[in-house]
C-alpha positions as CSV (number, residue, x, y, z in Angstrom):
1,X,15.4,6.9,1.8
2,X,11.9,5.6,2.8
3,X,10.9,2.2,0.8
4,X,7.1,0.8,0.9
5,X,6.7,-2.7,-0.4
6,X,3.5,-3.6,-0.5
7,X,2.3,-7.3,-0.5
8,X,-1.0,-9.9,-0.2
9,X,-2.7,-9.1,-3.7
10,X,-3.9,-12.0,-5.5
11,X,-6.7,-13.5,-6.8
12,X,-10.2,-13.1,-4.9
13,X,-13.5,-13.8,-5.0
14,X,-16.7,-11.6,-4.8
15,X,-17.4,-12.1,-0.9
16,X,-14.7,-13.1,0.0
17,X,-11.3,-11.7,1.7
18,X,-8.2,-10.4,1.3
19,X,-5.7,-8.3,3.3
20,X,-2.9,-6.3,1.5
21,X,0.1,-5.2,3.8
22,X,2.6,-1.6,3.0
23,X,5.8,-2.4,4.9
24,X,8.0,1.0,5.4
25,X,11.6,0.8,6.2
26,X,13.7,4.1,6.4
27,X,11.4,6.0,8.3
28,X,9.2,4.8,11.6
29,X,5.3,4.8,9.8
30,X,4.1,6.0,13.6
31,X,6.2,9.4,12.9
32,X,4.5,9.7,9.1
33,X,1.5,12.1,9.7
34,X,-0.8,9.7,7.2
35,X,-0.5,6.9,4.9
36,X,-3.2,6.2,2.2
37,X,-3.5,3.2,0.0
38,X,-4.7,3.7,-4.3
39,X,-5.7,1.9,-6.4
40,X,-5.4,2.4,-10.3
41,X,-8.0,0.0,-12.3
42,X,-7.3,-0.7,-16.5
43,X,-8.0,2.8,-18.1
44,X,-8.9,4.8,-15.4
45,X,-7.0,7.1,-13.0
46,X,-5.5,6.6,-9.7
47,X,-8.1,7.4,-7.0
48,X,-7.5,7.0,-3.2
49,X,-9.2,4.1,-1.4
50,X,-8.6,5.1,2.3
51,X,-6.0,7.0,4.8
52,X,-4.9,6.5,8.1
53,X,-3.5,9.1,10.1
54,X,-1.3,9.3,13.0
55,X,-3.8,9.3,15.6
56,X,-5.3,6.4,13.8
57,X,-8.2,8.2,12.6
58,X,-9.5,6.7,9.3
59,X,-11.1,8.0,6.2
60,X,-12.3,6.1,2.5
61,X,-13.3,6.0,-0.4
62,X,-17.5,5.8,-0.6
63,X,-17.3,2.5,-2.2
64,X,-15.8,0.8,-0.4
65,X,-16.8,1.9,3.1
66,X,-18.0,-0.8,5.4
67,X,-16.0,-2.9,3.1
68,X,-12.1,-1.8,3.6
69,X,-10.6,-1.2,7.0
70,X,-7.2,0.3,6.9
71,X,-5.2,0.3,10.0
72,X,-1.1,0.0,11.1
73,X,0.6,-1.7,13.3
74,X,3.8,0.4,14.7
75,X,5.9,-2.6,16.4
76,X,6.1,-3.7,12.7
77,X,6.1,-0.4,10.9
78,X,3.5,-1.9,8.5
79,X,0.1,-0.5,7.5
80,X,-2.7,-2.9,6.5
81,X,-5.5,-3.2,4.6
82,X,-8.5,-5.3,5.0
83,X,-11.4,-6.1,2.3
84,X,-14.2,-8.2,3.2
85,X,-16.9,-8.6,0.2
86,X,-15.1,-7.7,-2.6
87,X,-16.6,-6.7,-5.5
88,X,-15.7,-6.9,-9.4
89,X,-14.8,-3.2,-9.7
90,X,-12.3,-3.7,-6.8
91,X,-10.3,-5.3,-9.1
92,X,-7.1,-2.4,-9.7
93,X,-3.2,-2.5,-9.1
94,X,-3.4,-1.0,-5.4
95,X,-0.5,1.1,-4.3
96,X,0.6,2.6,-0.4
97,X,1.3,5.9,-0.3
98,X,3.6,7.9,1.9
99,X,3.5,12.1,2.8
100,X,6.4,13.4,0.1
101,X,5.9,11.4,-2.9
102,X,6.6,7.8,-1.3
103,X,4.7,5.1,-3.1
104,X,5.1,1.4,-3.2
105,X,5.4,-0.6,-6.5
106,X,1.8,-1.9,-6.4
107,X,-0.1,-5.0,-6.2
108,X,-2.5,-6.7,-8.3
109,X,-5.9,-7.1,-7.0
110,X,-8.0,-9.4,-9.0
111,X,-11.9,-10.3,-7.6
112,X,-13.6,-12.7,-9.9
113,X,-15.2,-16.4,-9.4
């Protein structure tokens, strides 16, 4: 049974940085042919933020591009990611996402002064 627990939301603010962390156990993440993170903000739908696939190439969300880097790290079966210069509409529950209807429980993401 795969398990993704995601960690490192919190409270941030605009400019700033914060790095959010999916760790997989039951499966080996540099086997899984992608991972993607979401995020789900008050009232609206969940909406992909970025992917990752196994060769490690990279795709996101409009907004945030330049902004979000996503990226893994197989030794610790963990898949990452970065925001630098947050913004207010950032602010959503963000959730990893495995092939087969794998998600993690979420983590709040908060940007404000």
């Amino acid at each position: 049974q795969v398990q993704l627990v995601e960690s490192g939301g919190g409270l941030v603010q605009p400019g700033g940085s914060l790095r959010l962390s999916c760790t997989a156990s039951g499966t080996v993440i540099f086997s899984i042919t992608f991972m993607r993170w979401y995020r789900q903000a008050p009232g609206k739908e969940r909406e992909v933020v970025a992917g990752i696939r196994s060769g490690n190439s990279t795709n996101y969300l409009d907004s945030v591009k330049g902004r979000f880097t996503i990226y893994k790290d197989n030794a610790n079966n963990t898949v990452y990611r970065q925001m630098n210069n947050p913004k207010a509409w950032d602010t959503a529950v963000y959730y990893c996402y495995a092939p087969r209807g794998f998600w993690g429980q979420g983590t709040q993401v908060t940007v404000s002064p």
